[in-house]
N, C-alpha and C positions, 0 to 999 in steps of 0.2 A: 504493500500500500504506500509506506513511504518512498520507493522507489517511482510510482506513478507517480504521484505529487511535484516529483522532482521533476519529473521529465514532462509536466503539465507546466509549470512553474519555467523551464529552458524557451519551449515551445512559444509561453509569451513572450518569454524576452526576445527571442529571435525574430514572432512578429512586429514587437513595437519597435524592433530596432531599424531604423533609418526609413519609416514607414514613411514619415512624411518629408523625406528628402528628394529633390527632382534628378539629383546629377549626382555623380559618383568620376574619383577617376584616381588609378594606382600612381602609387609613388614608387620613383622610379630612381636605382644609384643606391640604395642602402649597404653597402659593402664591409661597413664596421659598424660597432656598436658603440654610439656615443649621442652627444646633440648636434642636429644639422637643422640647416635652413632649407624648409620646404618653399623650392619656387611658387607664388601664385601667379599663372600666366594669365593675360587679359582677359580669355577667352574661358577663366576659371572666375577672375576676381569679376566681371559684366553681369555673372548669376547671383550675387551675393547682393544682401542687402545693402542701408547705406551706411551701418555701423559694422560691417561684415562679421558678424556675430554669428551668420548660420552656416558654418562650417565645422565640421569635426574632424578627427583623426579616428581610424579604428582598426586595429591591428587583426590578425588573420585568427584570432579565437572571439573578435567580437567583443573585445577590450575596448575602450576608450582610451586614448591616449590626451595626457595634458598639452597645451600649447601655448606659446608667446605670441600675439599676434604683431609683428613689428611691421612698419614702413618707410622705406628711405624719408629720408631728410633732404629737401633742397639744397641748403646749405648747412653741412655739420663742423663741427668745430674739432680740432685735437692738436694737443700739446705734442713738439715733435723734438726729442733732443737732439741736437748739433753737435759737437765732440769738436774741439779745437786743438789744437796742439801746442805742447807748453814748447818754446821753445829754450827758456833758459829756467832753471830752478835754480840758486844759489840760498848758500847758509853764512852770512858774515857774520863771523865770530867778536869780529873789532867794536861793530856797530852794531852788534845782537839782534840782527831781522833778518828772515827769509825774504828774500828777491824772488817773484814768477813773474816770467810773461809770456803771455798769452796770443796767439797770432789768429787774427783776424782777415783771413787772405782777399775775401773778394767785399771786403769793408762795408759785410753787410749791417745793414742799423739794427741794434741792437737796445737792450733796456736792462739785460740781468747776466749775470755769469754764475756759472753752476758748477760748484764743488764738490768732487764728491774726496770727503777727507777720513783718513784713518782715524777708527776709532784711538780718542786723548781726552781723559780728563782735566780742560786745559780752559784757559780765556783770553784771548788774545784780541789786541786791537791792530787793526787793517784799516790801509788807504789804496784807495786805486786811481793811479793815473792812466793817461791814454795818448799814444802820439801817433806820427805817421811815418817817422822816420827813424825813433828809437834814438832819437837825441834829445827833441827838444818835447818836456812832457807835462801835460796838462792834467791837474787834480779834476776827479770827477766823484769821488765819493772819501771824504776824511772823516777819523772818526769812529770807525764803525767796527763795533765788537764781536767777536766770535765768541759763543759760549759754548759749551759740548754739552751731548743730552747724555740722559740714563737709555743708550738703545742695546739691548738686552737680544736681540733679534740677530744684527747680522755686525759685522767687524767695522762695518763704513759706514758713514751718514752720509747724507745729500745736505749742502748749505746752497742757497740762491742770496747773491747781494744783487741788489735794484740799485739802479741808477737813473738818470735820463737821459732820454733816447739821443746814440750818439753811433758814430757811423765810422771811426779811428780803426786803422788796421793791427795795432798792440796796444796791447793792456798788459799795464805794470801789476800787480800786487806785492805791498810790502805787507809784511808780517811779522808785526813787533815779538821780539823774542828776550826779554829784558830780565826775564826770571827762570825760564826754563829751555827743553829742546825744543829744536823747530819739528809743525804736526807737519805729516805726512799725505800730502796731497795726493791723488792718484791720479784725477783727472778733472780735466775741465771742460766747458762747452755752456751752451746757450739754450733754454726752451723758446722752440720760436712755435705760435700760435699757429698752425695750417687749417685752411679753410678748406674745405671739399664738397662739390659739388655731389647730389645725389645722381643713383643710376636710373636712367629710364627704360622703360622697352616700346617702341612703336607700337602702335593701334591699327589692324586692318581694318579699313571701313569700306562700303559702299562709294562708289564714285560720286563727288558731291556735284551741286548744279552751280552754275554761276549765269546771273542774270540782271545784263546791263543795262540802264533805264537811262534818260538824259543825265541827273543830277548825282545818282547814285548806282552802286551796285549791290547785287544781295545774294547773297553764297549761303548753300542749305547743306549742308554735312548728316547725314547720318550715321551717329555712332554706335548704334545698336547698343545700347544700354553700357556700354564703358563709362568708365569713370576717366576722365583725362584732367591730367594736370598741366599739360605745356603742348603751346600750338607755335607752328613754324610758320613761315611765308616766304615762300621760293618767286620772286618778282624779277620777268625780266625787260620790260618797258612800264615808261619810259624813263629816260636813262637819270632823271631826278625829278623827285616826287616828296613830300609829306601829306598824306593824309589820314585824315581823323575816323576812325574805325570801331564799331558799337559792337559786342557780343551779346545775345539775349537770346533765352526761347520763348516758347509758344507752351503760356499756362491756361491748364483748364482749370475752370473754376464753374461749380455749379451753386444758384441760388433759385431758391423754390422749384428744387427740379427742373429749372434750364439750364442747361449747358454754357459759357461762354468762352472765349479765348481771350486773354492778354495777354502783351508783351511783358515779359520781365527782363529787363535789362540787366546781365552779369559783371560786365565790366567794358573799359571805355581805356583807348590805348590809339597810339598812330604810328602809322604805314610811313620811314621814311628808308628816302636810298640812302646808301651807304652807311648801313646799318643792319643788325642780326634778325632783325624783324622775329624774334624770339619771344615769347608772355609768357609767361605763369599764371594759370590759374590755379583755384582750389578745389583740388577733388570735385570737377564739374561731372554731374550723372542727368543724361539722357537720353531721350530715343534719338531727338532731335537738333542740332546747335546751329542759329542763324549769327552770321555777320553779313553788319551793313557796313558798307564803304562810299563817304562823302568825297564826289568827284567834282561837285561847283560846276566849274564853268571848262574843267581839265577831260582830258579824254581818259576813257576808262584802263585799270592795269592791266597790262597782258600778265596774270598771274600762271605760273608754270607749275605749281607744286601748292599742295596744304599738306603737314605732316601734322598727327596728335599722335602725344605720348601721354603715358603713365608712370608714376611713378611706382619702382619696384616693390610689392609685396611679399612677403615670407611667414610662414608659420615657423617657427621654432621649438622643436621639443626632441626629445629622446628615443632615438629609434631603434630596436636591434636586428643586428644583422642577419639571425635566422628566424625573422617574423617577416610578413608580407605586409603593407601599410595601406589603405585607401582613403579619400577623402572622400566625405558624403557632405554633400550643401544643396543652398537653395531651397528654406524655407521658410517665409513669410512670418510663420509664427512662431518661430524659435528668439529662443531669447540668449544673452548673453553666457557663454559659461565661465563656471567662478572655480577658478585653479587654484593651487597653491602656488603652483611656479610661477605665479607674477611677484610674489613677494622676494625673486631670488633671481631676477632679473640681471643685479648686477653679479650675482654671483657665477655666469655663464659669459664665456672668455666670448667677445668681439667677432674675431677670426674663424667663423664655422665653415666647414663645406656645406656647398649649395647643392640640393639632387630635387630635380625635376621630375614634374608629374606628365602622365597621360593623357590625352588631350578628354576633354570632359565627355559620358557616354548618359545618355537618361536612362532613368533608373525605372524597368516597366512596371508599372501595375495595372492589374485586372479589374478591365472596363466593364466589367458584369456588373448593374446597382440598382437597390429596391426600387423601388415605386416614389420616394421621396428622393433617391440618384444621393442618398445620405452615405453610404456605404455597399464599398463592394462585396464578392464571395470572402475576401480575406479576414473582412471585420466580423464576416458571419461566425465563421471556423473560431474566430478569437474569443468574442462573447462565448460561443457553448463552452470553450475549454475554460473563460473565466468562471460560468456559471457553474459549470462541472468542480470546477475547483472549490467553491466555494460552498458547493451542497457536500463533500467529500472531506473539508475540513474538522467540522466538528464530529464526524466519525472518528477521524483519526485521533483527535484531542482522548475520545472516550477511553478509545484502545490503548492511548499511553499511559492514560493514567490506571487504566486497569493493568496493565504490564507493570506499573512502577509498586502497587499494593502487592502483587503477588510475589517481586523482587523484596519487597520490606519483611513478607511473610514468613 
């Protein structure tokens, strides 16, 4: 009896599971077992809602798999060490200071210099000049004390001295040494801030219209439900031009049961030559995207190209390599799932490998439905077995407790 139950008990779960998903498609490249970044291709992220929340992971026993949902960044930020070369280290015993300097070859502008020095229980005070020639040399930071920490971790610390921003090819440091040995530097260099552009992936769309009127043009794009975030303009007459250029679509809006249409204007930008003719937008989602172009009294562009991109998508989570993975999405009334692993975000290194999915398949179900088209033969079969289940459970209750008395006996 407990054995049916159970296998009553499987049976729903394998019904409810990804009943109300439209599309399904395998993850592709799982070859070790670690975290990787699940590509979402366009043509995956177009089915997904507009908080992309109806996607899951579900391994080859029907598991749930947790996931990160991340998205590039337009522009991301990251600290990048530099490593300079000390060119002279000196210990003058006479005048009791260590001498470094520091070579700055392609005299780039700078703002801090980075230490990294051997662990000393020490306190030392430090000046730093700066020249171009390594003769004639200019104070840029007097004054300034080193003090050593309790770092119990590793044999070297990291010191950063700030300065203002200056652009000399050598840097002195002195290092007062007036009571004890000179600390042992190991190396030096600069954090310079790098800016990094996010990754995109193009969007295939349907061929768009373009339609020239006396004063203006107006260009109808079909995106088929993509979400795009940056649009290009390939212009090649004529040979100089600026003009003023409106993004917007076509909103329905219904009041007392009539229908209407207005424009919504997205955003507002201009067409000039000799220029990237590149925008950004934000996560734009529709079936449909208009631009209008103000031509006045000018003839209209021979426009050669429209490109729309995305910005790249990934799910993030833990895959193993002797399990199979699929995704199941696309559904309207699914709601957010709540992981543990977002709380441990930073605890998952940067640098994953990326493995790509299969291109998206719909997921069939059985167009057989009552009389009310409420449910198909599948909900049918599910009810009996819930109802079954549920006539069959306080039997079982009886019988355990009559098993547990006669075990007491």
């Amino acid at each position: 009896m407990r054995k049916l139950i159970i296998i009553a008990l499987s049976v729903i779960s394998i019904s409810l599971f990804g009943q109300n998903y439209n599309y399904q498609a395998k993850v592709q490249g799982v070859d070790k077992s670690d975290f990787v970044k699940i590509g979402l291709s366009p043509e995956i992220t177009s089915k997904l809602n507009s908080d992309f929340s109806d996607i899951r992971i579900y391994d080859s026993n029907r598991v749930e798999v947790p996931y990160i949902f991340f998205k590039e960044r337009r522009i991301s930020e990251r600290e990048l060490f530099v490593e300079y070369e000390i060119i002279e280290k000196e210990h003058n015993k006479k005048f009791a200071y260590t001498r470094i300097v520091i070579h700055n070859p392609k005299k780039t502008k700078i703002n801090n210099i980075v230490l990294r020095v051997k662990n000393a229980d020490v306190r030392k005070q430090l000046k730093l000049n700066a020249s171009n020639d390594r003769e004639n040399w200019y104070v840029l930071k007097d004054n300034y004390y080193y003090n050593s920490i309790d770092n119990s971790d590793n044999t070297s610390e990291i010191r950063v001295l700030n300065f203002p921003w200056s652009d000399y090819e050598y840097y002195e440091l002195l290092i007062g040494d007036y009571y004890d040995k000179p600390i042992n530097i190991l190396q030096a260099g600069f954090y310079n801030l790098v800016k990094e552009n996010g990754k995109y992936s193009q969007l295939k769309i349907n061929p768009y219209a373009i339609v020239d009127t006396l004063k203006e043009t107006i260009i109808s794009i079909p995106i088929q439900g993509n979400y795009v975030d940056k649009i290009s303009f390939d212009i090649n007459q004529p040979k100089y031009f600026h003009r003023e250029a409106e993004l917007f679509v076509n909103e329905v809006t219904t009041y007392k049961k009539r229908k209407s249409i207005r424009i919504k204007t997205l955003a507002y930008f201009n067409l000039v030559s000799n220029s990237s003719n590149v925008f950004t937008i934000d996560n734009l989602h529709a079936d449909t995207i208009f631009i209008r172009i103000k031509n006045n009294d000018n003839p209209s562009l021979e426009i050669q190209d429209i490109k729309l991109y995305q910005l790249n998508k990934y799910l993030i989570a833990e895959l193993q390599a002797a399990k199979s993975y699929n995704l199941y999405f696309s559904d309207a009334k699914a709601s957010k799932p709540n992981y543990d692993l977002r709380y441990f975000t930073d605890s998952i290194q940067s640098k994953l490998k990326i493995v790509e999915c299969n291109n998206p398949e719909i997921i069939q179900k059985s167009k057989a439905k009552s009389k009310d088209g409420n449910f198909n033969l599948n909900d049918y079969w599910l009810w009996i077995i819930i109802i079954g289940v549920a006539l069959l459970l306080p039997y079982m209750s009886y019988g355990m407790m009559k098993d547990n008395r006669a075990t007491k006996s």
